[in-house]
N, C-alpha and C positions, 0 to 999 in steps of 0.2 A: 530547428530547435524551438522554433513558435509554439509548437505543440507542448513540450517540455516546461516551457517558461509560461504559458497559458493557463496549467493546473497548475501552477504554484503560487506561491504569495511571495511576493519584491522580495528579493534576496535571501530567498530559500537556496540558490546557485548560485556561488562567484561566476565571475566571468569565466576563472581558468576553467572551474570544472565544464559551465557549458563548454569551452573550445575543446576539451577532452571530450565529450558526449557529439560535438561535432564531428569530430576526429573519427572516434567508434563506429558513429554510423555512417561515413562516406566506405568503410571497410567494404570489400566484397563479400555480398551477401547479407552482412550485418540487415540494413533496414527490410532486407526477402523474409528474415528468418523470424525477426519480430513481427510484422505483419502476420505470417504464416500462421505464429503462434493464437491470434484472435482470431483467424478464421478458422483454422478447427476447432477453436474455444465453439465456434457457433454454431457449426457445423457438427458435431457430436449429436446426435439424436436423444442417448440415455441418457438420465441426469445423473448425477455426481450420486456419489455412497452420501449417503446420510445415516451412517456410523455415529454414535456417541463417543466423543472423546472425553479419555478419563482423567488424560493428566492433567492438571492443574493448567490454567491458558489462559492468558491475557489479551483482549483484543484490544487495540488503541485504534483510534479513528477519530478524522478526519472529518467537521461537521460540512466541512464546505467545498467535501470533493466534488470533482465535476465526473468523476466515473464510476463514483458506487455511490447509489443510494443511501441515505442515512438507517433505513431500515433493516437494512443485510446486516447492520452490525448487530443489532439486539437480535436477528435471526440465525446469526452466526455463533454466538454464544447460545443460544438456547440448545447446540448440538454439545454443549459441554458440561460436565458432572458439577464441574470445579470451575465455571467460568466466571471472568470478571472483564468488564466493560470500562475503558477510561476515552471518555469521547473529548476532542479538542473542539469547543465550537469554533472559535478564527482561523483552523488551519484545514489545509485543502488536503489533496490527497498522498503530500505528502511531510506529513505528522513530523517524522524523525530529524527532517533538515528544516523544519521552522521552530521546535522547540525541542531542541536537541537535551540540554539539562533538564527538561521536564521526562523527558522519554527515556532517557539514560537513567535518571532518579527512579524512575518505575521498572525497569528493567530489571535494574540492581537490586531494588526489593524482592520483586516478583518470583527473581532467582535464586535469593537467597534465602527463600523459604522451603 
């Protein structure tokens, strides 16, 4: 779970949830299949569609992930008609459990347009 609690910021995870995420991945095959999932990420030769998406799309991000660069997000939106950018500078790469009422607040707007 080092890994888990590494890219996150203090008490982004109770303990119970880490012992659940511990749990998960002592499962058979569990830690095979996520592994597996990044090495054909890399292993893919062609690159990804770079389609325009038209629906309206929110990206939120994380200023201070440790596994996406801060640039992928303003490149990530530029594949979008309708795109809109909400960057956290204090929060890592995972945005949703360190500012949950900031992210849920966006959400619910975003949606309800």
């Amino acid at each position: 779970m080092s890994a888990l609690e590494d890219s996150a910021n203090p008490g982004a995870f109770s303990e119970a949830e880490l012992a659940y995420y511990r749990w998960a991945f002592r499962r058979p095959g569990a830690l095979r299949g996520a592994i597996n999932w990044y090495r054909a990420a890399a292993r893919r030769p062609d690159p990804p569609p770079r389609d325009q998406v038209d629906a309206p799309t929110m990206v939120i991000w994380g200023e201070e992930d440790v596994a996406l660069l801060p640039e992928m997000a303003t490149e990530s939106v530029a594949y979008c008609a309708d795109g809109r950018l909400e960057r956290f500078p204090d929060c890592s790469h995972w945005v949703h459990r360190e500012e949950v009422d900031a992210v849920t607040d966006l959400l619910v707007e975003h949606l309800s347009t």
